[in-house]
C-alpha positions as CSV (number, residue, x, y, z in Angstrom):
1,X,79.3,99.9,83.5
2,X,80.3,102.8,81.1
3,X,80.3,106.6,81.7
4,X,76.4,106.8,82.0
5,X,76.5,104.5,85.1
6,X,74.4,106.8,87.3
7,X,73.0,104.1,89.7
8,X,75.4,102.1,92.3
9,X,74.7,100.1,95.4
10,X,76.8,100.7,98.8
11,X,76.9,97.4,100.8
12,X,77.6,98.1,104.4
13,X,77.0,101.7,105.8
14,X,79.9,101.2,107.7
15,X,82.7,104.7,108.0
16,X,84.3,103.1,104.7
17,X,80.9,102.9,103.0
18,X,79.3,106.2,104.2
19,X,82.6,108.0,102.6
20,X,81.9,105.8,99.2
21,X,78.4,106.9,99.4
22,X,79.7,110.1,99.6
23,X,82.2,110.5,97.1
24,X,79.7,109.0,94.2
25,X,76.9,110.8,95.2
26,X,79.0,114.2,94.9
27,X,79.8,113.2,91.4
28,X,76.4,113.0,91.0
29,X,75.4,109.0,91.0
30,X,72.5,107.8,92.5
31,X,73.3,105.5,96.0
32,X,71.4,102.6,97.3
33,X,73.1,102.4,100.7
34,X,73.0,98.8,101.8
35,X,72.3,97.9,105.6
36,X,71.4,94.4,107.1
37,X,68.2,95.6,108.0
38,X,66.5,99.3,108.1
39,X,67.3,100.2,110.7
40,X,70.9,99.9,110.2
41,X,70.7,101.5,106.5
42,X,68.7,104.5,108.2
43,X,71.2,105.1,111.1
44,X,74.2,105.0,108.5
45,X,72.2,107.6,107.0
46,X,71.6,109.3,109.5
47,X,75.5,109.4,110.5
48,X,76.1,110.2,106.9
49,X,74.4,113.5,107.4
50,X,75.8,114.3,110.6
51,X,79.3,113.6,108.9
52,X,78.2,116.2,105.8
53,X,76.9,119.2,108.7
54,X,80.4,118.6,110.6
55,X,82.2,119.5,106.8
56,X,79.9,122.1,106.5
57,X,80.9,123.9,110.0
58,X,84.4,123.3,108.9
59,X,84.3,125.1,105.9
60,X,84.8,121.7,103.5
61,X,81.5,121.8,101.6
62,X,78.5,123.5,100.9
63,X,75.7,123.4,102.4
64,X,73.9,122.9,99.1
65,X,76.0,120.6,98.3
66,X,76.1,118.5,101.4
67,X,72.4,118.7,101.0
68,X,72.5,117.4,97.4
69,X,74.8,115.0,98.6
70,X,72.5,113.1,101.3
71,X,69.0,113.3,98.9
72,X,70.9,110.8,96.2
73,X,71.9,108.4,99.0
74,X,68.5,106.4,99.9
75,X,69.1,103.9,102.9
76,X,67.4,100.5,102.1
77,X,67.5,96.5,103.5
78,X,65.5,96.2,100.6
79,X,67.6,94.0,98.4
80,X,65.0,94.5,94.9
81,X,66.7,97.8,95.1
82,X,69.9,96.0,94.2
83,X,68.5,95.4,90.5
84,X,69.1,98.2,88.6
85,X,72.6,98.7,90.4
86,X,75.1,99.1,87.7
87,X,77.7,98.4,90.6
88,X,77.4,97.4,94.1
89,X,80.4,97.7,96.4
90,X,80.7,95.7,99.4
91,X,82.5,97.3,102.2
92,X,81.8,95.0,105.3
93,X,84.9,94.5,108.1
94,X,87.6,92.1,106.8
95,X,86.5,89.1,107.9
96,X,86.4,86.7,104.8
97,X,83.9,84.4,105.7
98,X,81.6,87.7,106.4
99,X,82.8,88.8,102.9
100,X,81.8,85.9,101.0
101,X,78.2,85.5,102.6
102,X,77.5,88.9,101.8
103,X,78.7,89.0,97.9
104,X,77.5,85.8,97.3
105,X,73.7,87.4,98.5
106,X,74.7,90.4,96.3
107,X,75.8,89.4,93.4
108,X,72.3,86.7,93.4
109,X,70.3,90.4,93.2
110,X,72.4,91.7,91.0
111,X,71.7,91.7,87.2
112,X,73.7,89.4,84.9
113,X,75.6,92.6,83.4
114,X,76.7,94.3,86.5
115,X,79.7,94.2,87.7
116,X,80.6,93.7,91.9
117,X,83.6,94.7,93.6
118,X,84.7,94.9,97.3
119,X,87.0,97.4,99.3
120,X,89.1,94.8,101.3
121,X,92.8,96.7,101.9
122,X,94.4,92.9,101.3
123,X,92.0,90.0,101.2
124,X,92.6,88.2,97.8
125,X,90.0,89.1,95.2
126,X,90.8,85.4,93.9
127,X,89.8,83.9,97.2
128,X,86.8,86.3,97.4
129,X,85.9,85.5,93.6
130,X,85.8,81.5,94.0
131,X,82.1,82.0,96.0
132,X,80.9,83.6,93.2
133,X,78.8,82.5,89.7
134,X,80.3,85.2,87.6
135,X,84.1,86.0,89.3
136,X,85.1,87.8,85.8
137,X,82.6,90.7,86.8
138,X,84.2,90.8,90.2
139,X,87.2,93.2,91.2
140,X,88.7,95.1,94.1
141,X,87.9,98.7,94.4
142,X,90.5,99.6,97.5
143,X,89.5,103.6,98.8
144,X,91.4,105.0,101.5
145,X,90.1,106.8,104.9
146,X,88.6,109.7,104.9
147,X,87.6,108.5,101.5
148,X,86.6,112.0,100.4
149,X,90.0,113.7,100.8
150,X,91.9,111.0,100.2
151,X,92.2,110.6,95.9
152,X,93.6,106.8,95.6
153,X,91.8,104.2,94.4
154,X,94.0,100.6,93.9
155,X,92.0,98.7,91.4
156,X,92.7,95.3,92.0
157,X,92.5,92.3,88.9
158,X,91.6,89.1,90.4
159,X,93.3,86.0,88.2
160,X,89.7,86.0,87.1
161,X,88.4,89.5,86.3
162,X,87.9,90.7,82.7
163,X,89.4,93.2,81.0
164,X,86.1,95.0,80.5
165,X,85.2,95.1,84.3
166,X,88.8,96.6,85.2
167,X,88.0,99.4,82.0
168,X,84.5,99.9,83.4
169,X,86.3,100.2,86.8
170,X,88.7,102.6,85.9
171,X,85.7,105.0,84.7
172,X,84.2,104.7,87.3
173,X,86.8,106.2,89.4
174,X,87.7,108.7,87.2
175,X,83.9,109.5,87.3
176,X,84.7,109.9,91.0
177,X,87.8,112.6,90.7
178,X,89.9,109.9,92.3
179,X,93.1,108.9,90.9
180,X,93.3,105.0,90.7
181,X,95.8,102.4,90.3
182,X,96.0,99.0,89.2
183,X,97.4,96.2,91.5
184,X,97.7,92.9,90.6
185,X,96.1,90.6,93.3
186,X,97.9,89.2,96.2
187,X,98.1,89.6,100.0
188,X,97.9,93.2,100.7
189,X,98.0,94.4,97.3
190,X,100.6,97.1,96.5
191,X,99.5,100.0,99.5
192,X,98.7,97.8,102.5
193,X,101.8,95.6,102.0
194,X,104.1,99.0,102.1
195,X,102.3,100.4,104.7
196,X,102.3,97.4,107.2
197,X,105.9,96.7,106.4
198,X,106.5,100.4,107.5
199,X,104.1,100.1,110.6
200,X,105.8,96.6,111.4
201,X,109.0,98.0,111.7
202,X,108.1,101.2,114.0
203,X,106.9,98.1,116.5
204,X,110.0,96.1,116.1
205,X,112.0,99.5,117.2
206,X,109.3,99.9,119.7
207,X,109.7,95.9,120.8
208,X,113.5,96.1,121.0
209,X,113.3,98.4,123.4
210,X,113.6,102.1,121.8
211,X,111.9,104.9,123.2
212,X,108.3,105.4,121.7
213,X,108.7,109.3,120.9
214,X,112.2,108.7,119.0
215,X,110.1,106.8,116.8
216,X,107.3,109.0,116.1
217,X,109.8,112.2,115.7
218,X,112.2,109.7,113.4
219,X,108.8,109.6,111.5
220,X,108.2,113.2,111.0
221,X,112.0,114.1,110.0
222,X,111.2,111.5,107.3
223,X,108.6,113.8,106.4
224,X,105.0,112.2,107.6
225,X,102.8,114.4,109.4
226,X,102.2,111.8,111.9
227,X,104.1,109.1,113.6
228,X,103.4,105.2,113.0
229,X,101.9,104.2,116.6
230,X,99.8,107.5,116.4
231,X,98.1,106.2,113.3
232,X,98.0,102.6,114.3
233,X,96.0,104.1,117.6
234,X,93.6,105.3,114.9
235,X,93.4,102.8,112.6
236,X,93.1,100.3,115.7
237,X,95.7,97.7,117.1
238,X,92.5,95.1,117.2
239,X,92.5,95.4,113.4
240,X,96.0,95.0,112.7
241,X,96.2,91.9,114.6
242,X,92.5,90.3,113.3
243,X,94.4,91.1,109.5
244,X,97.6,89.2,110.9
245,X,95.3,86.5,112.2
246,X,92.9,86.0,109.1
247,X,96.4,85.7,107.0
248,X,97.6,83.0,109.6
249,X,94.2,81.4,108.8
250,X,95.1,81.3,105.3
251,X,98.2,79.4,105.4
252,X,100.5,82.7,103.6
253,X,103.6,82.5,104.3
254,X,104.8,84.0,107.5
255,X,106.1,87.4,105.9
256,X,102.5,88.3,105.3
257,X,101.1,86.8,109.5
258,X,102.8,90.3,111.0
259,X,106.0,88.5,112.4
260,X,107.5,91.8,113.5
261,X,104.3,93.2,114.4
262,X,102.7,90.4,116.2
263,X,104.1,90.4,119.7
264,X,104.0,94.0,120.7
265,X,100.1,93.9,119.6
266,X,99.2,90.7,121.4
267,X,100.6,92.6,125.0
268,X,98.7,96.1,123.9
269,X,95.5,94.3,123.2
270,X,95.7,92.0,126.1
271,X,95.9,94.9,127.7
272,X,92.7,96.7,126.4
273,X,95.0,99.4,124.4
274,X,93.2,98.6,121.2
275,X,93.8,101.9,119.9
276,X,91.6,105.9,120.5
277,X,88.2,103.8,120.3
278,X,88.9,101.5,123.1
279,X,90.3,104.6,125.0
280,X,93.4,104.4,123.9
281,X,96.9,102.7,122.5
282,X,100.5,103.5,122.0
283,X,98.8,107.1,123.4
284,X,96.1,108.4,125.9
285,X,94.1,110.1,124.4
286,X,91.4,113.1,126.4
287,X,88.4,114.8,125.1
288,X,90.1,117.9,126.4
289,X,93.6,117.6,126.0
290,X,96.4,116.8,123.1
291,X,97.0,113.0,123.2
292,X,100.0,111.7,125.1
293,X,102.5,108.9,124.7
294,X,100.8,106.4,127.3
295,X,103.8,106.0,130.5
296,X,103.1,102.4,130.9
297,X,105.1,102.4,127.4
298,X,108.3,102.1,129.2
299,X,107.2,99.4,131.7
300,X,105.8,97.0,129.0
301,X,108.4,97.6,126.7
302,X,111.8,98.3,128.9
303,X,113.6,100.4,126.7
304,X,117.6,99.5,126.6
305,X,120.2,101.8,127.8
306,X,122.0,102.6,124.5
307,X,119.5,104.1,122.3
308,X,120.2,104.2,118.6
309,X,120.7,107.3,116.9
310,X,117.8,108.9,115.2
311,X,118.8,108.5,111.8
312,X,119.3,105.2,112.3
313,X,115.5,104.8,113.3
314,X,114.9,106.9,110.3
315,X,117.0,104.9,108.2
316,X,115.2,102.0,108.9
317,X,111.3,103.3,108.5
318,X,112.7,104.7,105.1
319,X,114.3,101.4,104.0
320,X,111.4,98.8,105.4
321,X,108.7,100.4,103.1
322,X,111.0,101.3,100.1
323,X,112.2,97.8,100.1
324,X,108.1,96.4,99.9
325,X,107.6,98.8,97.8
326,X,110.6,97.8,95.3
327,X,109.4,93.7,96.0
328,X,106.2,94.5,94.7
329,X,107.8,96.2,91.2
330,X,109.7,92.9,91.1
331,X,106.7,90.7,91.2
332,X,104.8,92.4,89.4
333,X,102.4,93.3,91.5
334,X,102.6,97.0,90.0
335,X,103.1,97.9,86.4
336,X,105.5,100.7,86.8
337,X,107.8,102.7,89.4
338,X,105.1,105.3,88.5
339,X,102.5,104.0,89.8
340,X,104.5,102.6,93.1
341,X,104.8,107.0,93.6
342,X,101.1,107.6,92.9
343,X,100.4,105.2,95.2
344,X,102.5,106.2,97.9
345,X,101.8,109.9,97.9
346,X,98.2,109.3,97.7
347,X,97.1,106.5,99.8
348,X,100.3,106.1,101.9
349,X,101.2,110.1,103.1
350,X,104.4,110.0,101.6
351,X,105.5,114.1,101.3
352,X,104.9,115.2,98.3
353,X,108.6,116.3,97.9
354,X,109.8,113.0,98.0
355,X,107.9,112.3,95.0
356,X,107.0,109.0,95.7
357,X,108.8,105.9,97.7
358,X,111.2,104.5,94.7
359,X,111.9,108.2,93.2
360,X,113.1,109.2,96.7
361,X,115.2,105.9,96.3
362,X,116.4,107.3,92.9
363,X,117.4,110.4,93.7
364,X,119.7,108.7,96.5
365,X,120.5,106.4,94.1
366,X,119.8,102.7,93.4
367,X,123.7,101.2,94.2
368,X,124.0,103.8,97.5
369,X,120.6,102.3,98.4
370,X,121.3,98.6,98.5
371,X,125.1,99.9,100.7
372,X,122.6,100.8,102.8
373,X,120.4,98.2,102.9
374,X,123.3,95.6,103.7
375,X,124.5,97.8,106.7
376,X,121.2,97.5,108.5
377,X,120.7,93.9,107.5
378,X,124.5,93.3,109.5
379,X,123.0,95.2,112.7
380,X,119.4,94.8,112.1
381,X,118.2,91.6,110.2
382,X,118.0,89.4,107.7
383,X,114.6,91.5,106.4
384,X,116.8,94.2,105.3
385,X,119.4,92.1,102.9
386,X,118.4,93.1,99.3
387,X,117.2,90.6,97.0
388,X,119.2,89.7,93.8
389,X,116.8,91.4,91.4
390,X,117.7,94.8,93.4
391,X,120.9,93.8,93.0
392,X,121.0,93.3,89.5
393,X,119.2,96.4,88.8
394,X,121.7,98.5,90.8
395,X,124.7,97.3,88.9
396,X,123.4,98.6,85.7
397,X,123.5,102.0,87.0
398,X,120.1,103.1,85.4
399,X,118.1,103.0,88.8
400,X,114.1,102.4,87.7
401,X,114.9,104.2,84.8
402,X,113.8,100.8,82.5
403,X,110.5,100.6,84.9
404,X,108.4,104.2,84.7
405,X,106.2,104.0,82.0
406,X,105.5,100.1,82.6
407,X,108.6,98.6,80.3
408,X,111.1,96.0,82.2
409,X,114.5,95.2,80.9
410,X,114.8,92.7,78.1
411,X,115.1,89.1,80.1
412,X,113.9,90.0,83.9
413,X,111.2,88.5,85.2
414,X,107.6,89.7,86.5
């Protein structure tokens, strides 16, 4: 891959894979869009032009350029059009065993010097890349819904994947106008691991028995446009609990299975309240009307008589992500505080004011933080102690100072 890549493959025309399609074809690449058979790669197409007209009407894009857009995306089952794919990109629902079938099919079409990648939001590339003949060519490519207005792309390097494929990846994105990131590979990544964490906690206030629209309003004075159970009804409850179930499946340990999470999506689900595609979640949700916090809320989840005060529920939706966040800087998993901010203001709707998850943290300061922390761990749990790394790095009294621009202090581990 290099900066003349013109020709890509999209595996799976799928809403992930239609906005992929999307994006690289308005940057002017030529898209093979991938279906299990034609007529699943002609009705993605089909739904890819009906989602270019509804941007027109809105005033998003061109109609010459939607136009533009859908003649360089050619719908094919064909997989000999997979040959002169400089890059194909699976994006397929996260089942693992789905995954695997599909790149291992792939990456047989494929030529020797291409390079694959798929856009799992946590499945291990490692565990992905052991199905495969050629794992160093192999590499996450994580977008973000709607994929063309939202910028982030975490590239994630597998234990096996060569330094060349992340380089040619990182092109490629830039290529795009996307901003990207590299993650190194784990549950979750860097963005999915914050985000759940966050989401998690919104159903552990919901589960203990605080009122629903405290927790969506403690939400927006934190500065989100929208509350957590609003966008777990659109990213679906079903999903959330098949992603705590596949990492069950994998034997990771039980901070990654959804602990928090997990009971309060077993009732909803049980229930049919998957989410605004199964007719509704934490909300109802009518063609003709705003969506509503659902009444049966209070019945499933009784709420207690003393409510906490909202900036306690603020305080801890700040503190659950912003302590993820600052785990994966201590493993790691992230090269820099920098890129912890990019992350979160692109692909997680931090406000922009905040500047990112750990400068927020700075400008409260590192040593006030962890205070903090330790009073919600006495009245909220053990999740909330800080770990001795955090501890360490709030005595010096320097904040993240030592981790923007990638360096760590002298003697601290990955």
């Amino acid at each position: 891959m290099s900066t003349a890549l013109r020709r890509i493959a999209v595996v799976g025309p799928g809403l992930m894979g239609l906005g992929i399609a999307q994006v690289a074809a308005a940057a002017g690449f030529q898209v093979m869009l991938i279906g299990r058979d034609r007529a699943s790669a002609s009705a993605g197409h089909a739904r890819l032009v009906a989602q270019l007209e509804r941007q027109v009407s809105r005033g998003r894009l061109g109609a010459d350029a939607a136009a533009a857009i859908a003649a360089l995306v050619q719908p094919t089952d064909n997989d000999a059009d997979l040959a002169d794919c400089e890059l194909a990109i699976e994006s397929v629902p996260e089942d693992r065993a789905l995954k695997e079938t599909l790149l291992r099919k792939v990456e047989a079409v494929l030529s020797s010097d291409a390079r694959l990648a798929t856009n799992t939001s946590g499945l291990p590339i490692g565990g992905l890349a052991r199905a495969l003949r050629r794992p160093e060519r192999f590499l996450g490519l994580h977008f973000f819904s709607p994929v063309e207005r939202m910028k982030l792309v975490e590239v994630v390097r597998g234990t096996m994947t060569s330094q060349t494929t992340v380089d040619a990846a990182l092109v490629f994105v830039a290529a795009l106008g996307q901003k990207s990131i590299v993650v190194r590979d784990g549950p979750g990544f860097f963005t999915t691991r914050v985000f759940a964490a966050y989401l998690d906690e919104a159903l552990a206030l919901l589960g203990e028995g605080v009122d629903a629209a405290a927790i969506e309003a403690a939400a927006l004075a934190n500065g989100r446009a929208v509350g957590p159970l609003a966008v777990l009804d659109e990213v679906s409850l079903g999903l959330n609990l098949q992603q705590a179930d596949q990492a069950r499946a994998d034997g990771l340990d039980d901070s990654f299975c959804r602990p928090l999470a997990r009971p309060v999506l077993e009732r909803m689900v049980a229930l049919g309240r998957g989410g605004r595609r199964q007719g509704g979640g934490f909300y109802d949700h009518c063609a003709n009307a705003p969506k509503r916090l659902w009444p049966g809320l209070d019945a499933l989840f009784a709420r207690v008589a003393t409510q906490p005060a909202a900036a306690t529920i603020a305080a801890r939706l700040r503190a659950s992500e912003t302590l993820e966040a600052l785990r994966c800087l201590e493993e790691g998993v992230l090269a820099s505080a920098d890129d912890a901010d990019t992350g979160s203001l692109l692909g997680l709707g931090q406000p922009a004011s905040s500047g990112g998850v750990l400068c927020s943290v700075e400008t409260q300061g590192l040593a006030r933080f962890v205070d903090a922390c330790d009073a919600l761990a006495s009245t909220s749990g053990a999740r909330f102690e800080p770990s001795s790394w955090l501890r360490r790095v709030a005595a010096t009294g320097h904040d993240l100072e030592v981790w923007r621009k990638g360096h760590r202090l002298e003697g601290e581990a990955a």
